[in-house]
PDBQT receptor file of N, H, CA, C and O in Angstrom, charges set to zero:
ATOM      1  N   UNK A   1     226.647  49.347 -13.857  1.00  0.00    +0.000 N 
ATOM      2  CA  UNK A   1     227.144  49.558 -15.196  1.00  0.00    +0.000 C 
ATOM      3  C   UNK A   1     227.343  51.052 -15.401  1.00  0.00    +0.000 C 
ATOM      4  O   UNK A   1     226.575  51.916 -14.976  1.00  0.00    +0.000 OA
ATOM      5  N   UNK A   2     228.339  51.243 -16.023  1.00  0.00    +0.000 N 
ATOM      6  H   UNK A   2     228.963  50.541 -16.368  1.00  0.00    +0.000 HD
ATOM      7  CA  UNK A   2     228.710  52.941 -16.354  1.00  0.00    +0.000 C 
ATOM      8  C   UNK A   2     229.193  53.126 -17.784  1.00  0.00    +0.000 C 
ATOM      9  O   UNK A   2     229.897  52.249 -18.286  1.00  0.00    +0.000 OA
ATOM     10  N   UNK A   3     228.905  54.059 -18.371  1.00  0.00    +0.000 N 
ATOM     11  H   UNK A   3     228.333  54.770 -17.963  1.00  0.00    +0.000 HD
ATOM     12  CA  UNK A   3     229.365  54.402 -19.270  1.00  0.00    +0.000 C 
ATOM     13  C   UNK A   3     230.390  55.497 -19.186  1.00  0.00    +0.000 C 
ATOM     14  O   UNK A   3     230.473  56.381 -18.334  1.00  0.00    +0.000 OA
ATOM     15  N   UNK A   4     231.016  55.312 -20.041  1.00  0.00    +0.000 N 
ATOM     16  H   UNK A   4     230.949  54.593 -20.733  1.00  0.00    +0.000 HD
ATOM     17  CA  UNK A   4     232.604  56.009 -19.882  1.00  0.00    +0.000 C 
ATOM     18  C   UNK A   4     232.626  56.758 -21.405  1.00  0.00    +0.000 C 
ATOM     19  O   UNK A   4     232.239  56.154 -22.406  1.00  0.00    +0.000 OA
ATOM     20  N   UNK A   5     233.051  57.937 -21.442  1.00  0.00    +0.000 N 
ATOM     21  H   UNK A   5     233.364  58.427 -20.629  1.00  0.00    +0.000 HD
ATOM     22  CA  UNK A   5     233.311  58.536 -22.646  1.00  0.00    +0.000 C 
ATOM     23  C   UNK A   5     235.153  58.511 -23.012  1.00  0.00    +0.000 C 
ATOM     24  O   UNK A   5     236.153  58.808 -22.359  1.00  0.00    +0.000 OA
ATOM     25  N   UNK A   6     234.990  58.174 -23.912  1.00  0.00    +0.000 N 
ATOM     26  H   UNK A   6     234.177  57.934 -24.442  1.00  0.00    +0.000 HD
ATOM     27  CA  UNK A   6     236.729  57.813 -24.426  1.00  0.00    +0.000 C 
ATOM     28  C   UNK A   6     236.850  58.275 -25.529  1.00  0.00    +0.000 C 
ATOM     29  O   UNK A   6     237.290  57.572 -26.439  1.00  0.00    +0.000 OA
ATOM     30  N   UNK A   7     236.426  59.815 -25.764  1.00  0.00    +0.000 N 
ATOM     31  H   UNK A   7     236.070  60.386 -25.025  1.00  0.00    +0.000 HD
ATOM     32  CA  UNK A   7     237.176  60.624 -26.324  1.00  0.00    +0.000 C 
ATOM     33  C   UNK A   7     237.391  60.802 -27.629  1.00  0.00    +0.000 C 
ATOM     34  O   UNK A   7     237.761  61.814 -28.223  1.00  0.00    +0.000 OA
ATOM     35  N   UNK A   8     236.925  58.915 -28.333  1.00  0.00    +0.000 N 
ATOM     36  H   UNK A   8     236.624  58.093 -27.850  1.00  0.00    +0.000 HD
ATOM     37  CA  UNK A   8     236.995  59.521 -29.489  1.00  0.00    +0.000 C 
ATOM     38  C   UNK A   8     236.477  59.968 -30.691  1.00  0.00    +0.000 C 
ATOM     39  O   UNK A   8     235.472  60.636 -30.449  1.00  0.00    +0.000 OA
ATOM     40  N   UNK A   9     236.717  59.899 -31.947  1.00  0.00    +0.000 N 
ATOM     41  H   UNK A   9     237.533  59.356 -32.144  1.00  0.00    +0.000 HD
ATOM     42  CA  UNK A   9     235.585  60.586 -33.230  1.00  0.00    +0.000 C 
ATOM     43  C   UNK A   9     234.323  60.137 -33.126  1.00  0.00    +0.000 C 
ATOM     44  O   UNK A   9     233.342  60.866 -32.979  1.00  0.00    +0.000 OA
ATOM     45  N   UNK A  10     234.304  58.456 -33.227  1.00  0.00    +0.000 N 
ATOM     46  H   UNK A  10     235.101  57.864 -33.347  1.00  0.00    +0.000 HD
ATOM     47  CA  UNK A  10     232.943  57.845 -32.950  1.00  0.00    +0.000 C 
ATOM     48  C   UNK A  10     231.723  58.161 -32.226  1.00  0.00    +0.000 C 
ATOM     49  O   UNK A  10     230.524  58.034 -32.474  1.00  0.00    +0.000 OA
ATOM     50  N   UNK A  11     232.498  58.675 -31.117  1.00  0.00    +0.000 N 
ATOM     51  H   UNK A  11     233.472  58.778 -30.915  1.00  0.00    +0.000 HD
ATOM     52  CA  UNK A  11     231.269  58.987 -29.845  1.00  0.00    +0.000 C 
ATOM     53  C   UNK A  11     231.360  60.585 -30.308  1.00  0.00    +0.000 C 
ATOM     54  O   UNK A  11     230.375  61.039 -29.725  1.00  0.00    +0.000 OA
ATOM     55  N   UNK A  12     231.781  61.356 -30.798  1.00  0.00    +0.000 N 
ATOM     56  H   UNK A  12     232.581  60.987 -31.271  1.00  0.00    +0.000 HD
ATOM     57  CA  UNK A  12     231.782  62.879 -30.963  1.00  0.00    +0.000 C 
ATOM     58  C   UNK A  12     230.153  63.230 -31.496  1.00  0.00    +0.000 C 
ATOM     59  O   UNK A  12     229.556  62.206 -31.828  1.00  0.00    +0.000 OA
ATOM     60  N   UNK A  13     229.650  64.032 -31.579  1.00  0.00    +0.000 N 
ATOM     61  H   UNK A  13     230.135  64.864 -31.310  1.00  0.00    +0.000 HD
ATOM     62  CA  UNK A  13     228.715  64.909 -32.348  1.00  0.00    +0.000 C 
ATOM     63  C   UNK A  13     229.283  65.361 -33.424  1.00  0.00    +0.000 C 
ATOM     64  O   UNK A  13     228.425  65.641 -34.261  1.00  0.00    +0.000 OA
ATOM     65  N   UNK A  14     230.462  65.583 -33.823  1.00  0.00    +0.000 N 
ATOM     66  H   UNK A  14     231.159  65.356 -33.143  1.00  0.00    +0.000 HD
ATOM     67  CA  UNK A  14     230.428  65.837 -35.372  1.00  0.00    +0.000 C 
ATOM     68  C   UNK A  14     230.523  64.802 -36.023  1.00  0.00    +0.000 C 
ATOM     69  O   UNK A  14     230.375  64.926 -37.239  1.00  0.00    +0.000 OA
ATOM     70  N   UNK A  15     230.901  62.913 -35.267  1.00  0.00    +0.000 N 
ATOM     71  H   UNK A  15     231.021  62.813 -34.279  1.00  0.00    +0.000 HD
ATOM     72  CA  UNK A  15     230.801  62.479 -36.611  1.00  0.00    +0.000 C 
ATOM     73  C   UNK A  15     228.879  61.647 -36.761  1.00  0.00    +0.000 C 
ATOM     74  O   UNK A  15     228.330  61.029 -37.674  1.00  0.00    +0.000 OA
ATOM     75  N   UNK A  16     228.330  62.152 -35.103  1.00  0.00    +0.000 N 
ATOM     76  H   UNK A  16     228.775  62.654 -34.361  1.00  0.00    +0.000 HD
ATOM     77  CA  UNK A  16     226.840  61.752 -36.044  1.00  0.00    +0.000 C 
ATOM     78  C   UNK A  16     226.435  62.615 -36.613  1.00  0.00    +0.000 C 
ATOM     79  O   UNK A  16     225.671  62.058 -37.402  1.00  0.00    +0.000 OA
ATOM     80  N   UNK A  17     226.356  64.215 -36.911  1.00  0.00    +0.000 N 
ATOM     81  H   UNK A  17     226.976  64.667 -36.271  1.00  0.00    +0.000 HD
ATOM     82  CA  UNK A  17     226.316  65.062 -37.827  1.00  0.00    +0.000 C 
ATOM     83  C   UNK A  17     226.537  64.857 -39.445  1.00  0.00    +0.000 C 
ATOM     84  O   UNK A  17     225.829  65.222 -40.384  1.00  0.00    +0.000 OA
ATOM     85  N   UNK A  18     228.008  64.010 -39.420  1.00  0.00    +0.000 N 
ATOM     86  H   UNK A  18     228.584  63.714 -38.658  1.00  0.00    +0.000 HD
ATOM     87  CA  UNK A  18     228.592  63.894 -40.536  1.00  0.00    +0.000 C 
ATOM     88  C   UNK A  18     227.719  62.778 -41.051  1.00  0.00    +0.000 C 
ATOM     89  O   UNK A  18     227.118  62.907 -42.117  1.00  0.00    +0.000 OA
ATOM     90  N   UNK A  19     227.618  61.441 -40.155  1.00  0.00    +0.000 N 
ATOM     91  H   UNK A  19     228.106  61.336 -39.289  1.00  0.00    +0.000 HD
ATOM     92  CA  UNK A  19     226.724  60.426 -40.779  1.00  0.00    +0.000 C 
ATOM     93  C   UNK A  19     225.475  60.470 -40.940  1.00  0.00    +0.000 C 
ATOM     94  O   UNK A  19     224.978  59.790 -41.837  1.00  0.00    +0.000 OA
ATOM     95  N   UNK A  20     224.731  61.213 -40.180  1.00  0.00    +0.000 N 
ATOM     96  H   UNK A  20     225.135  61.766 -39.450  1.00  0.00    +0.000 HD
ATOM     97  CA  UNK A  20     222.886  61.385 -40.514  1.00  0.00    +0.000 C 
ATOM     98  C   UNK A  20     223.122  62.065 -42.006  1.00  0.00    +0.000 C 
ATOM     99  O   UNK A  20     222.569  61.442 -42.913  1.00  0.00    +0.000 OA
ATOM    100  N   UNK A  21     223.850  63.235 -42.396  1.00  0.00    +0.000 N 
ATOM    101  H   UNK A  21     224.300  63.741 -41.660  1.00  0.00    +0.000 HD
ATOM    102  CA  UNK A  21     223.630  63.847 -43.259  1.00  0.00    +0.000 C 
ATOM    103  C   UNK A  21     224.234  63.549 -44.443  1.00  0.00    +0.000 C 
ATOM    104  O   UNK A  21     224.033  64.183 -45.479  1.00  0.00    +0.000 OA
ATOM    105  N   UNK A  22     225.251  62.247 -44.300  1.00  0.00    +0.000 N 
ATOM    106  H   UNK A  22     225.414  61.732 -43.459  1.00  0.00    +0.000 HD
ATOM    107  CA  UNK A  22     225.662  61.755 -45.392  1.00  0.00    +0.000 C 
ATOM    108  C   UNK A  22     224.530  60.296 -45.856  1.00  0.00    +0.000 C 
ATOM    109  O   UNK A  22     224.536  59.666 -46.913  1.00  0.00    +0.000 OA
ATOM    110  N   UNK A  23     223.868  60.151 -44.948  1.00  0.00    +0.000 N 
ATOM    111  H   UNK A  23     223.864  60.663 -44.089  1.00  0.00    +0.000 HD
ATOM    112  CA  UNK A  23     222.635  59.322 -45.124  1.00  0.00    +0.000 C 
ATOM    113  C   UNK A  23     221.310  59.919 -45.612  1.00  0.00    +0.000 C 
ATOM    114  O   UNK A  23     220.423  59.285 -46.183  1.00  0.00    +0.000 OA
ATOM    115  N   UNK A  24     221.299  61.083 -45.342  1.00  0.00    +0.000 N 
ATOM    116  H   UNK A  24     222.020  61.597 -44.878  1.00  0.00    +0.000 HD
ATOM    117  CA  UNK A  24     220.096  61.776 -46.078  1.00  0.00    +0.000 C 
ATOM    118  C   UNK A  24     220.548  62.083 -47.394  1.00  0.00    +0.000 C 
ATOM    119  O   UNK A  24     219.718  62.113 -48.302  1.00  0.00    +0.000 OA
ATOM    120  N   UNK A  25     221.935  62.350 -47.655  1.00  0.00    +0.000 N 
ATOM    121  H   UNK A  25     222.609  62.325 -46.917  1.00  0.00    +0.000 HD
ATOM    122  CA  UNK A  25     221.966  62.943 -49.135  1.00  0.00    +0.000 C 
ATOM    123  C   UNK A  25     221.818  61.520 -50.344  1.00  0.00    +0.000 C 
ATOM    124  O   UNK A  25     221.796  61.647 -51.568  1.00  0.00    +0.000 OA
ATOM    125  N   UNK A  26     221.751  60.521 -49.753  1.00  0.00    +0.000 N 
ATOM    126  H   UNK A  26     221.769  60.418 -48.758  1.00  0.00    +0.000 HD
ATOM    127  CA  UNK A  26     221.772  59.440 -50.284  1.00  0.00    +0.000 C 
ATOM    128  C   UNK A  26     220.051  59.031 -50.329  1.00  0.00    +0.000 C 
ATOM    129  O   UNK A  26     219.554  58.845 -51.440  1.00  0.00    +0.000 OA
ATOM    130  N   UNK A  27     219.161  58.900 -49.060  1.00  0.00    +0.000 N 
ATOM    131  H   UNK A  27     219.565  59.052 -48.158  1.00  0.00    +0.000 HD
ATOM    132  CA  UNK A  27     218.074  58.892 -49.021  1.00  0.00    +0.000 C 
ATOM    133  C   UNK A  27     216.764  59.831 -49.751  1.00  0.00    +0.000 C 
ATOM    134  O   UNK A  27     215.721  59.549 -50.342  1.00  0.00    +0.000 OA
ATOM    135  N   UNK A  28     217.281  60.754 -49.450  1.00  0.00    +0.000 N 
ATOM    136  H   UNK A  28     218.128  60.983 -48.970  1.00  0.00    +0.000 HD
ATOM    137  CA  UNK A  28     216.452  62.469 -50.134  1.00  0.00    +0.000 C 
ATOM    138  C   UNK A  28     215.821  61.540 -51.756  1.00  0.00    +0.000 C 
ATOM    139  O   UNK A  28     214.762  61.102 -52.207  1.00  0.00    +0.000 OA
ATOM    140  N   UNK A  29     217.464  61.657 -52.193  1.00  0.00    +0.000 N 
ATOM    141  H   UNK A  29     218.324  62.013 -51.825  1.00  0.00    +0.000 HD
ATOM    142  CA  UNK A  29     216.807  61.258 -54.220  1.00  0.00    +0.000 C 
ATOM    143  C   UNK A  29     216.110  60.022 -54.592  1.00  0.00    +0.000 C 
ATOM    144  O   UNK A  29     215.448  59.792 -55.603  1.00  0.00    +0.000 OA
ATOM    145  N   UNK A  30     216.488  58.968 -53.191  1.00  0.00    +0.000 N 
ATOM    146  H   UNK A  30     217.027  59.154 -52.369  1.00  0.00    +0.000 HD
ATOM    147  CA  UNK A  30     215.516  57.742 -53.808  1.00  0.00    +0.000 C 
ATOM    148  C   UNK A  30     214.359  57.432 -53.001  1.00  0.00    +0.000 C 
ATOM    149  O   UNK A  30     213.821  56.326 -52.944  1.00  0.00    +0.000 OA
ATOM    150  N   UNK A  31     213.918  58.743 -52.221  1.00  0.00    +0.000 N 
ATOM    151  H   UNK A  31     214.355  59.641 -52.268  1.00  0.00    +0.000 HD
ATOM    152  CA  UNK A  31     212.580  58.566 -51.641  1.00  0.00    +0.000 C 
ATOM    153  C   UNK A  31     211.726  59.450 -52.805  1.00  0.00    +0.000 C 
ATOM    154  O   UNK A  31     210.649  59.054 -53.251  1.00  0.00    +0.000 OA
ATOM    155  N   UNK A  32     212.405  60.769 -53.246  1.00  0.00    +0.000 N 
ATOM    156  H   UNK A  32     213.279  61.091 -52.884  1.00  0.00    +0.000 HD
ATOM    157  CA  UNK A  32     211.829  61.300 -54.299  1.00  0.00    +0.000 C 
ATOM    158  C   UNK A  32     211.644  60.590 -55.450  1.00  0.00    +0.000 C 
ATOM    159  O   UNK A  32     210.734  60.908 -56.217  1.00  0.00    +0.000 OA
ATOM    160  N   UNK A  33     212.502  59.514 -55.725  1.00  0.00    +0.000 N 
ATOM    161  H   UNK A  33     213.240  59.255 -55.102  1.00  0.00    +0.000 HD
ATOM    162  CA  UNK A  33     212.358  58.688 -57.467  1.00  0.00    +0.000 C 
ATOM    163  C   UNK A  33     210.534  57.688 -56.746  1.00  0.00    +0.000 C 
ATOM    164  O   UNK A  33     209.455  57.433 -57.281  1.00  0.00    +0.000 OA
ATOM    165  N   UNK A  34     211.071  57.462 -55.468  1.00  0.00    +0.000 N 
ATOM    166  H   UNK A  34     211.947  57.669 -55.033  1.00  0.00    +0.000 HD
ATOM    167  CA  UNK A  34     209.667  56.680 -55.293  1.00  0.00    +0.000 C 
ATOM    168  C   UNK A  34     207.728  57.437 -55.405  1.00  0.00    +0.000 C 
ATOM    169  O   UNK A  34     206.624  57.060 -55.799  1.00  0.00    +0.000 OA
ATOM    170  N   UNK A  35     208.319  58.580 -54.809  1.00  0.00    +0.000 N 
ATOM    171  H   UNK A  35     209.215  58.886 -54.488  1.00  0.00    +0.000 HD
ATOM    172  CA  UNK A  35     206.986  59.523 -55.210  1.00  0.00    +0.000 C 
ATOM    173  C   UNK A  35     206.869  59.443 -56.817  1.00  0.00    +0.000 C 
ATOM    174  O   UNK A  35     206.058  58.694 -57.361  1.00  0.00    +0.000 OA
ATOM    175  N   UNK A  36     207.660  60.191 -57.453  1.00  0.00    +0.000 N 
ATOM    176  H   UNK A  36     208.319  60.799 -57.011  1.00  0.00    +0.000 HD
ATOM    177  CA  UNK A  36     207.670  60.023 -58.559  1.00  0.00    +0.000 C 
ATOM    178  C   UNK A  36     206.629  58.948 -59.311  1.00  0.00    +0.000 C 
ATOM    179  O   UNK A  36     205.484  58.973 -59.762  1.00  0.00    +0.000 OA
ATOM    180  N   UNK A  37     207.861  57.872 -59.153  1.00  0.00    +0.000 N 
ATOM    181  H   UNK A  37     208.791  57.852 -58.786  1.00  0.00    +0.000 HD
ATOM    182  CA  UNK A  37     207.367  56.546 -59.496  1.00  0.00    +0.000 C 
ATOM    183  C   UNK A  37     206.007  56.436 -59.012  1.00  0.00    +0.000 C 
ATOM    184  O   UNK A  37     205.242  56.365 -59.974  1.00  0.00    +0.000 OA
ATOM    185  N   UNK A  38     205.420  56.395 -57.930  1.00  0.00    +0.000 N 
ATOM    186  H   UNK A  38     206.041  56.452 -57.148  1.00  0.00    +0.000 HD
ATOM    187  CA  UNK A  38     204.144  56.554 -57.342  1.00  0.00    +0.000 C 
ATOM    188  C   UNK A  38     202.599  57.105 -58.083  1.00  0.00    +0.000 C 
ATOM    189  O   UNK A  38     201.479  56.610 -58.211  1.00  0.00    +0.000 OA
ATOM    190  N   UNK A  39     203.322  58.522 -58.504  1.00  0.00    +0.000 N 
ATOM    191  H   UNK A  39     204.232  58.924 -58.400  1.00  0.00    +0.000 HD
ATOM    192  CA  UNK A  39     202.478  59.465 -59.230  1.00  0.00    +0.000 C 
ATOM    193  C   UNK A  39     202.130  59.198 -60.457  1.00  0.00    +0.000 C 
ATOM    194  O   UNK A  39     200.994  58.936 -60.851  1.00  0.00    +0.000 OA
ATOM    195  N   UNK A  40     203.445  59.282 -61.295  1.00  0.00    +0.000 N 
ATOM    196  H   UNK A  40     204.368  59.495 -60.975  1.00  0.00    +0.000 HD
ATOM    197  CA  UNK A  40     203.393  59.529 -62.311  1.00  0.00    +0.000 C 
ATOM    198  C   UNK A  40     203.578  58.194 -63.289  1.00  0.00    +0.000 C 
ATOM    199  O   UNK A  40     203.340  58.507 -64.456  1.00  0.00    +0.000 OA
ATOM    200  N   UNK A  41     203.916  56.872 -63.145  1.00  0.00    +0.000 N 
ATOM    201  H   UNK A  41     204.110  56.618 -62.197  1.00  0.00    +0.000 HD
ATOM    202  CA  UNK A  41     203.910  55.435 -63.209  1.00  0.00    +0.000 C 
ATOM    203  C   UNK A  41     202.656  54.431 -63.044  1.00  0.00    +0.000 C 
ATOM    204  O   UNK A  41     202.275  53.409 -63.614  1.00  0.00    +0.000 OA
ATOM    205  N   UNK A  42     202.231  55.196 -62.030  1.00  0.00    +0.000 N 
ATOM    206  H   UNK A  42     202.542  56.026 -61.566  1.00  0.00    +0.000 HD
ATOM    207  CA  UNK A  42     201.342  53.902 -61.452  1.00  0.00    +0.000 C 
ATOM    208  C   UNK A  42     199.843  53.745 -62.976  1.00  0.00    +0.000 C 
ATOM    209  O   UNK A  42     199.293  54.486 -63.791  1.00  0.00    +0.000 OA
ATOM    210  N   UNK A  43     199.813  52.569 -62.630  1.00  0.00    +0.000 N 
ATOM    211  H   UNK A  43     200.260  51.967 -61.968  1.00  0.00    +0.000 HD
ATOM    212  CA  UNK A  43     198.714  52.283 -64.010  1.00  0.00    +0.000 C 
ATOM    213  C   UNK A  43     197.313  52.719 -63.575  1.00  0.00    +0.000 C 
ATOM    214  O   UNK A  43     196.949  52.859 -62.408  1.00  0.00    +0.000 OA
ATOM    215  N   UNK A  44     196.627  52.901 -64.600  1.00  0.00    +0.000 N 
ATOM    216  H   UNK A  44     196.922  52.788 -65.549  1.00  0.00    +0.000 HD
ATOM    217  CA  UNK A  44     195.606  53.671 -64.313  1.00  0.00    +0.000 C 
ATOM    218  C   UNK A  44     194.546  52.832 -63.102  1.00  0.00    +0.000 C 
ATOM    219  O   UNK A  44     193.970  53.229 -62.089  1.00  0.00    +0.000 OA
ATOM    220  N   UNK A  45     194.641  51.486 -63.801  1.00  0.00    +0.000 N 
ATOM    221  H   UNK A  45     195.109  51.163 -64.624  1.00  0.00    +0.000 HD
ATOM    222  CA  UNK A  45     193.868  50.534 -62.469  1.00  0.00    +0.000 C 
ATOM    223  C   UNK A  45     193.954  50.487 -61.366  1.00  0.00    +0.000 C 
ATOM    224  O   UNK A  45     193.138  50.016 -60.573  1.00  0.00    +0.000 OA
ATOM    225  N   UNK A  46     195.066  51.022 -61.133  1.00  0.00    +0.000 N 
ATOM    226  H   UNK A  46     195.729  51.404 -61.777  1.00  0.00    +0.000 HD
ATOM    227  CA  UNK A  46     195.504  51.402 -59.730  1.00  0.00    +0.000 C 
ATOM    228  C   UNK A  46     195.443  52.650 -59.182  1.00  0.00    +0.000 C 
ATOM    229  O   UNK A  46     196.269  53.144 -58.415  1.00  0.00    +0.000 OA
ATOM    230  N   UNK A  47     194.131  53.301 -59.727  1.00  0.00    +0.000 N 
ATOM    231  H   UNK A  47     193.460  52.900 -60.351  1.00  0.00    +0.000 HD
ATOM    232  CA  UNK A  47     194.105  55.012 -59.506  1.00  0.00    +0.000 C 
ATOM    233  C   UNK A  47     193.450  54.724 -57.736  1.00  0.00    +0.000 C 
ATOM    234  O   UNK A  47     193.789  55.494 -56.837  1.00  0.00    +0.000 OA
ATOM    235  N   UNK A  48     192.656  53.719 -57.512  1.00  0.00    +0.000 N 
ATOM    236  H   UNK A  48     192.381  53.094 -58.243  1.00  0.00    +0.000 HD
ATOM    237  CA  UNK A  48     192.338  53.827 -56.112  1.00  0.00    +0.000 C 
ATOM    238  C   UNK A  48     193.337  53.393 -54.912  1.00  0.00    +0.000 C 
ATOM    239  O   UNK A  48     193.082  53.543 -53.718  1.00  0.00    +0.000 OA
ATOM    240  N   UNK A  49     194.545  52.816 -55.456  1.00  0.00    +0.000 N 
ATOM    241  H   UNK A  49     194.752  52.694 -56.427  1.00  0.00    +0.000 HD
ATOM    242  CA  UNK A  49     195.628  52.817 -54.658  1.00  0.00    +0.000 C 
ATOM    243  C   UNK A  49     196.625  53.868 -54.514  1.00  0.00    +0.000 C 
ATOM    244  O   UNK A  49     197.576  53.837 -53.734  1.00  0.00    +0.000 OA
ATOM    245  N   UNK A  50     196.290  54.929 -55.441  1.00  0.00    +0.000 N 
ATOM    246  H   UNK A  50     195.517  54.954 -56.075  1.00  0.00    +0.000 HD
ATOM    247  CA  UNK A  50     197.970  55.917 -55.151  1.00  0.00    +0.000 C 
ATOM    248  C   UNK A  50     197.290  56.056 -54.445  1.00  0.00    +0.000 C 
ATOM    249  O   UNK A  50     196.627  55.063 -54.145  1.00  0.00    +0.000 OA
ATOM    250  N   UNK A  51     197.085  56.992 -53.926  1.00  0.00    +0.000 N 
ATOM    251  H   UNK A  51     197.624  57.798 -54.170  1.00  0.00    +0.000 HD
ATOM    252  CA  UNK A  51     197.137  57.681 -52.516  1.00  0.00    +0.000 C 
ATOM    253  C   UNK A  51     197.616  56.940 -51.469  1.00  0.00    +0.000 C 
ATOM    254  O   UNK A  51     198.787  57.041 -51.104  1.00  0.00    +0.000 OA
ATOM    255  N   UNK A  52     196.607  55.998 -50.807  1.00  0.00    +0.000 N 
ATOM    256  H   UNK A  52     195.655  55.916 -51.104  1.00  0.00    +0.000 HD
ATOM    257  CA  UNK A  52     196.937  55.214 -49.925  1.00  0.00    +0.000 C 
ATOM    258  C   UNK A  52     198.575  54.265 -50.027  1.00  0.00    +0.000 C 
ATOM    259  O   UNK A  52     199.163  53.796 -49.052  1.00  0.00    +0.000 OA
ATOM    260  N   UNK A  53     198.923  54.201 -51.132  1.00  0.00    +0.000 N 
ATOM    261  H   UNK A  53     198.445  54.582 -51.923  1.00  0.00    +0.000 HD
ATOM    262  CA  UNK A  53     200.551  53.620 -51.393  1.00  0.00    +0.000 C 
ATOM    263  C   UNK A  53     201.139  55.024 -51.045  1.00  0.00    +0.000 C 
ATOM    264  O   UNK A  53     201.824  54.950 -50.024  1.00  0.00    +0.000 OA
ATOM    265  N   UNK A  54     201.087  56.223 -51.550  1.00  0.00    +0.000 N 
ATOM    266  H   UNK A  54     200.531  56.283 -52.379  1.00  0.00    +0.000 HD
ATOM    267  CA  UNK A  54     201.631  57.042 -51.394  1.00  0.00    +0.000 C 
ATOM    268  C   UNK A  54     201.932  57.519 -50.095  1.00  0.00    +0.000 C 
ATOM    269  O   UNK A  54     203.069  57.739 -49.676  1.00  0.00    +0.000 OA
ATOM    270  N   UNK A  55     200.757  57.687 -49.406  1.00  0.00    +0.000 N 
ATOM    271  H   UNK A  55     199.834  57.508 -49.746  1.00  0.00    +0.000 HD
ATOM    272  CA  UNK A  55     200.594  58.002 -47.664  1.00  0.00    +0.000 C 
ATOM    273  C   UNK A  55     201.660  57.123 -47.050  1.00  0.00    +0.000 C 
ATOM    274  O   UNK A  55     202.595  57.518 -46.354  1.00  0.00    +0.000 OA
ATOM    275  N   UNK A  56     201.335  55.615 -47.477  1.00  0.00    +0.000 N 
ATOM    276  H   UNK A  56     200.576  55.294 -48.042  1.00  0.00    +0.000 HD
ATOM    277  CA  UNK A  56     202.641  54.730 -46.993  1.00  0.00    +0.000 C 
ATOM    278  C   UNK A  56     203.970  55.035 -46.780  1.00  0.00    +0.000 C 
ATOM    279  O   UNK A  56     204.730  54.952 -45.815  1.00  0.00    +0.000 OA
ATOM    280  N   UNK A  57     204.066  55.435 -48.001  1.00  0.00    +0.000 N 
ATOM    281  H   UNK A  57     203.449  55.502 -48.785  1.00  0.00    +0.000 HD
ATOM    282  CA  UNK A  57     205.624  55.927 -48.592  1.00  0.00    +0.000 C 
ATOM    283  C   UNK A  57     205.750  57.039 -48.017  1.00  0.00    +0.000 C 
ATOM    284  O   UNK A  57     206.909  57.005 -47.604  1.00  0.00    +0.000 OA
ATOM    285  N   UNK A  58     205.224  58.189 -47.665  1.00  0.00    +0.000 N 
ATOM    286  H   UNK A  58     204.282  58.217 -48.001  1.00  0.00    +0.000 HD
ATOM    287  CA  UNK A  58     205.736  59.035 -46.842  1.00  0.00    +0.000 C 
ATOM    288  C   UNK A  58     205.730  58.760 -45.420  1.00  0.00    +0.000 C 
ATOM    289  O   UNK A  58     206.495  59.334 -44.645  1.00  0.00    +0.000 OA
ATOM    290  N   UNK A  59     205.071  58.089 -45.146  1.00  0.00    +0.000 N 
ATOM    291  H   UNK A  59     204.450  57.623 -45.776  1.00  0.00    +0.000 HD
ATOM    292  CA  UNK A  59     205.133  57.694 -43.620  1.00  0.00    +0.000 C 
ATOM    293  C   UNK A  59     205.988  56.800 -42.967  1.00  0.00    +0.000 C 
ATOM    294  O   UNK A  59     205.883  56.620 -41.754  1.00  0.00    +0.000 OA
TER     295      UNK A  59
């Protein structure tokens, strides 16, 4: 089996450049609404779960 490069946009480095970073600008604000939400939302009964939800969520 061989792989063959054919030259075009798809297989380039600028367009996974273009797509990781058009996926982060989309990802970035709704991983931040989730901290958020995390912190500053969560009910007080649940003070022994932020963290450990939180750790989640960043990981």
């Amino acid at each position: 089996m061989s792989c063959t490069f054919r030259n075009n946009y798809f297989e380039s480095d600028e367009f996974l450049v273009l797509a990781l970073h058009s996926l982060s600008v989309i990802q970035v604000p709704i991983y931040t609404l989730g901290v958020y939400i995390i912190i500053m939302k969560t009910p007080n009964e649940m003070g022994k779960m932020k963290f450990p939800m939180l750790l989640v969520h960043l990981t």
